[in-house]
N, C-alpha and C positions, 0 to 999 in steps of 0.2 A: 279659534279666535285669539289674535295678540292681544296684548297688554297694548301694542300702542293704537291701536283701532279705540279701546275703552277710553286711553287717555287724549285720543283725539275727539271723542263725544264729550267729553267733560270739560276741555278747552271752549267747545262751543257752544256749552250751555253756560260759559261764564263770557261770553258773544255780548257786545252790545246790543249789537241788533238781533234779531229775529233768531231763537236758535232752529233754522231751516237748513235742514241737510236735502237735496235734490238728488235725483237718479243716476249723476254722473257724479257727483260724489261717491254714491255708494256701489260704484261699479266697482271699484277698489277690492270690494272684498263678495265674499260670494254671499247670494242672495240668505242660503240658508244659516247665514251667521247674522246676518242684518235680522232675520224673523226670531234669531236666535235671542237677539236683544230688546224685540219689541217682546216676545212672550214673559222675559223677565221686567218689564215694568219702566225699561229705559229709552223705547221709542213708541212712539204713537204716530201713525199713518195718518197724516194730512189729504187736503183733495187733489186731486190731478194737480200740476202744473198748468196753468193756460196759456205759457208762453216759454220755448227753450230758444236754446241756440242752435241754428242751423248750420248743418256738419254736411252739407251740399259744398260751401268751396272753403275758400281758405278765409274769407270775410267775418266769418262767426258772426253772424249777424242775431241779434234777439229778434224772432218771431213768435208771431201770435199760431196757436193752435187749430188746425182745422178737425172734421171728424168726416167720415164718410159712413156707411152704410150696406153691406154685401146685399144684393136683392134678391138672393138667393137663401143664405145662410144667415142673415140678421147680423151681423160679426161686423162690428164699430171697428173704424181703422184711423189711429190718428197721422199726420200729415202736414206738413209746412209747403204753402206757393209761392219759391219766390219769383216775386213780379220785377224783379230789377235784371233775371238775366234770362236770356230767350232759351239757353242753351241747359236750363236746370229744371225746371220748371217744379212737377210736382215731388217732394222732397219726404220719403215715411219717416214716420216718427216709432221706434219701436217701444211698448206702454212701458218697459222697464225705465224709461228716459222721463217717463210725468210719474213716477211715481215717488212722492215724496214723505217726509217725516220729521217730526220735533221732535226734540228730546223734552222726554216728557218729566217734567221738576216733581208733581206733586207722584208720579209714580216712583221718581227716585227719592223721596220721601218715605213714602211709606218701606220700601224696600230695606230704607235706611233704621227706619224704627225698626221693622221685625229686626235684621242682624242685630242693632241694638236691644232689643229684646224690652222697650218702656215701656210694653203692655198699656201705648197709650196709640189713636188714629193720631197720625198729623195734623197739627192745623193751620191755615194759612193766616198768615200774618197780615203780611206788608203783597199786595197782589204780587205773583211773579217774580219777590225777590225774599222772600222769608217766610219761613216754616216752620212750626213749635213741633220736636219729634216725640217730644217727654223728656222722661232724667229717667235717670240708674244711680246707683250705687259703683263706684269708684273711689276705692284708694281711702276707703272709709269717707269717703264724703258724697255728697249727693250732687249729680254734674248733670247741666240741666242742657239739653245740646235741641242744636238750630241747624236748618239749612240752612242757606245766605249766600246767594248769588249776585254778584256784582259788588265785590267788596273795595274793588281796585277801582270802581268807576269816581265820576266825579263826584257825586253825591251821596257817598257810599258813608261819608264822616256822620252830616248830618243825619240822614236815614235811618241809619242802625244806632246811633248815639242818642237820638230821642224816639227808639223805643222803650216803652219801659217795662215791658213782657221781659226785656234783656234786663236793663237795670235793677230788675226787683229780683234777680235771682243771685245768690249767694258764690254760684260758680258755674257762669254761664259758658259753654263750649261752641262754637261756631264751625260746623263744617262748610269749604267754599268746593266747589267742583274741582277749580282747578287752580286760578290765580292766587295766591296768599295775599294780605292787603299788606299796606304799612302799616306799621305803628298807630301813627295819628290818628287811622281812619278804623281800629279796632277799640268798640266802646271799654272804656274804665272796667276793667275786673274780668273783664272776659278773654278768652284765647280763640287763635283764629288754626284751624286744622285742613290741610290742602287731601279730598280725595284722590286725590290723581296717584298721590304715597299710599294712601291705604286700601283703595280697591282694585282687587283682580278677579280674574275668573278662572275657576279649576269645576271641570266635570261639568261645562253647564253652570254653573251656580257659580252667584258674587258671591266673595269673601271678604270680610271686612276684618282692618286688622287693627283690632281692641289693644292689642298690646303696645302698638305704636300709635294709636290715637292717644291713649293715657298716659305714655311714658312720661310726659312733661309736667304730668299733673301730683305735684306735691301731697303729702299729708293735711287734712282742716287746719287750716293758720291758728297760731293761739292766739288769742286777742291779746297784745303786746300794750296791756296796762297797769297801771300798778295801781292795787290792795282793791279790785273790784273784787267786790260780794254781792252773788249773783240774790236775787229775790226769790223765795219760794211761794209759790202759788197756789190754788187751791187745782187740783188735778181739771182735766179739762177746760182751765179756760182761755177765752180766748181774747185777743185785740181790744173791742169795743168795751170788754170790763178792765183795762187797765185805767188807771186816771193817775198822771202825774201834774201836778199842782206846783208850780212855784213860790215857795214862802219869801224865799230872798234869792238873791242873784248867784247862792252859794246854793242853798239847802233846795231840794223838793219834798212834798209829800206824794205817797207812792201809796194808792188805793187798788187793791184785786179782790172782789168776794170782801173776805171775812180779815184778810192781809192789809195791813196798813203798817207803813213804815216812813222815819222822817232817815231821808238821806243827805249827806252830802255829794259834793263834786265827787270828791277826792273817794269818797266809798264805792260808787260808781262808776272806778276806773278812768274817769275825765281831768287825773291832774297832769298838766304837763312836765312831761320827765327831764326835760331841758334845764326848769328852774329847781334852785336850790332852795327858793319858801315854797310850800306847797300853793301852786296858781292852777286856775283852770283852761285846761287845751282848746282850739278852735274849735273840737266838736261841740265842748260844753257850750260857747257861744253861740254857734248854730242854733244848738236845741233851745236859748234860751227865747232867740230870735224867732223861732217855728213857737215856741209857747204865746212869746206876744204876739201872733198873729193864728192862732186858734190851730196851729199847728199844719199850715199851709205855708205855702213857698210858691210863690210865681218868679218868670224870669223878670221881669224888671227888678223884684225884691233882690234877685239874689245877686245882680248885677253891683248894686248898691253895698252890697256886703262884701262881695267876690269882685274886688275888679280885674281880678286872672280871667273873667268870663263866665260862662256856663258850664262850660266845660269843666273846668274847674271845680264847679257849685255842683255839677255832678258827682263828681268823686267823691268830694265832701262829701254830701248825701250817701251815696252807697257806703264809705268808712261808720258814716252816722246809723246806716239801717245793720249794718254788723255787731259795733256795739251795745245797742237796743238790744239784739237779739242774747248777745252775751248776760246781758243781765236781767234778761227773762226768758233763761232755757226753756221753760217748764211751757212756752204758750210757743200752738205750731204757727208756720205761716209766715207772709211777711209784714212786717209792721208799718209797711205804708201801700197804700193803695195802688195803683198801675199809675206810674207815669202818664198825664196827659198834653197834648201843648196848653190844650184853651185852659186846663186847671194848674198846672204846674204839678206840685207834687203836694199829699194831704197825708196825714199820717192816720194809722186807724186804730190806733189807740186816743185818747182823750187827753189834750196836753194843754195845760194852762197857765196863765200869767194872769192874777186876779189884778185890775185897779185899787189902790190901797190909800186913804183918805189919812192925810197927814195930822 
């Protein structure tokens, strides 16, 4: 089996349309490499063809499929009539020509998780264009990876940019089959990895190359803020027992269990390092903005805050769901809930801006 047979399956499962490989495509290479790659998980046998192209003259005409019947032997025989020329008539069809096959996504899923070894099933996401494979441990950090097919399409920005299965993960990996996307059309924080570079086949068996997927993947980022002091917690807990309370536009109160502390911005890691009096950064106003609203963000809100767009009000957010976690190592998980459109984004700890009577 070549390397460019594989990397020609993977070109067409990042296909607009249909990834349908036909009998005459796969005449190319010998039958027992094509069964070679559906045993391993990468193709799936579709039904007959009902219609080829007729290899009777030089016309290549699309026709429809006939069957016949041996009445002796029971033995189905397929066959094209054409009826346009006197001199051709009945025209065989030999069954290697209908037999077809997909490239099958959720088997190169799964295929993709065991070499990745996330001791998790895939799951499907987004129908037919995204896959949750698990995470692993990389480079001391925890790399949360996806399939993602069609990343180069048109809607490829949108799509994966308001999932929030991607967004809520701290260091989200995206494998594409074959096309790498642009820039723009790779969500905030995540990186986008072409299989076509890391899979081959030795002995039969895919190999996946771990060494060149990770290369690009840095050490955990330090949270680049100043004089954050993180909160300690009572062991196990989680989200829903946080409560930050805003006393003033500066201070919060920070309740967990039997933990209660009054913070500042600036203790919190929220002052911006640009100014020379201590002031507090866009995230601090974010979070003060998600308190006055019970700690939810829809897009119209954030348009009004952001008029860089969504886009934008994303990134913020995800800088925002990082820092949170910074200053409460101690609670696992992520501190906002899954991205939704109809909801926008909620956060799942408890976060407040009391009304305060003058």
């Amino acid at each position: 089996m070549s390397l460019g047979f594989l990397e020609y399956l993977l070109r067409r499962a990042d296909c607009s349309e249909e990834a349908m490989l036909d009998g005459d495509e796969l005449a190319a290479w010998p039958e027992a490499e094509v069964q070679q790659l559906v045993d391993l998980g990468l193709l799936a046998e579709a039904p007959l063809a009902a219609a080829v192209v007729c290899d009777g003259c030089e016309e290549e005409c699309l026709e429809a499929v006939e069957w016949a019947t041996h009445p002796t032997t029971g033995e189905r025989s397929a066959f094209i009539l054409c009826r346009d020329r006197d001199d051709i008539g009945r025209v065989a069809v030999p069954l290697s020509r209908l037999r077809r096959y997909t490239v099958d996504l959720p088997g190169l899923a799964q295929v993709l998780a065991d070499a990745l070894d996330t001791r998790s099933e895939p799951r499907e996401l987004v129908a037919g264009r995204l896959w949750r494979l698990g995470s692993r441990e990389a480079k001391q950090r925890r790399v949360d990876l996806f399939l993602a097919r069609g990343m180069t399409w048109r809607d490829a920005g949108e799509l994966f940019g308001a999932c929030g299965a991607i967004a809520e993960c701290s260091c989200p990996l995206l494998l594409v089959p074959h096309d790498l996307p642009a820039e723009p059309q790779v969500p905030p924080g995540a990186r986008a990895q072409s299989l076509a570079r890391l899979l081959s086949l030795a002995d039969g068996q895919l190999e996946l190359d771990t060494d060149e997927l990770f290369a690009g993947l840095g050490p955990r980022p330090r949270v680049h803020v100043a004089d954050l002091v993180p909160v300690s917690v009572p062991e196990g807990a989680t989200w829903a027992q946080v409560h930050m309370e805003f006393m003033t536009d500066d201070h919060v109160r920070i309740v967990v269990g039997s933990t209660v502390e009054n913070r500042s911005f600036k203790e919190l890691g929220f002052r911006n390092r640009r100014k020379a009096l201590p002031e507090p950064d866009g995230l601090w106003v974010l979070l003060v903005m998600l308190a006055k609203s019970g700690g939810h963000l829809d897009a119209k809100t954030a348009f009004r805050q952001n008029p860089e767009g969504w886009d934008a009000t994303r990134r913020r957010v995800a800088d925002l769901r990082k820092r949170i976690r910074a200053i409460f190592p101690g609670v696992e998980g992520d501190p906002f809930l899954p991205f939704a459109k109809d909801r926008g984004y909620q956060t799942r700890f408890v976060l407040s801006y009391p009304q305060r009577r003058l």
